[in-house]
N, C-alpha and C positions, 0 to 999 in steps of 0.2 A: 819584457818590462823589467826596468830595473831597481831595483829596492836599496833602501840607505840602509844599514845594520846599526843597532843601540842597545849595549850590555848595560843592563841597570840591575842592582841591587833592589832586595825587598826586604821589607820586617819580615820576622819568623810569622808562619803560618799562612802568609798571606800567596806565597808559589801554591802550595796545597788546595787554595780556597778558588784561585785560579782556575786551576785545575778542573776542580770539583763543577764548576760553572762552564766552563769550556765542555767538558765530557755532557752535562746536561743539554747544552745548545748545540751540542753534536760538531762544534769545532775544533781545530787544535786549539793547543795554549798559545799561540802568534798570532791566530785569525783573533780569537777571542781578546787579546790587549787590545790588537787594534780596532776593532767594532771598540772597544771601552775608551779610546783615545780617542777616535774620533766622534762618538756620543758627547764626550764633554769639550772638545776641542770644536765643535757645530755649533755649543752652547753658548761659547765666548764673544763680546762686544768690546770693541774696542769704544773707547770713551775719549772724548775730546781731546785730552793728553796725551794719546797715543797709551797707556797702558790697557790693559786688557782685563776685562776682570769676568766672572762667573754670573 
């Protein structure tokens, strides 16, 4: 399987808190973004005009 790669910056605390939640749900810090990305990204509706919203 091949995976796209995405260096994104974070506010302070927020790698830590990350972390913290990943180590809980016994994931890495990768698997755990992506469970959180795709939670809100499943969430998404696109609308008439083609924008997407929450």
């Amino acid at each position: 399987m091949s995976s796209d790669q995405l260096k994104i910056r974070v506010p302070d605390g927020l790698r830590d808190r990350i972390k913290q939640i990943a180590s809980q749900n016994r994931r890495s810090m990768n698997s755990e973004i992506v469970t959180m990305l795709k939670s809100v990204v499943g969430k998404t509706t696109e609308t008439k005009k083609g924008e997407v919203t929450a």
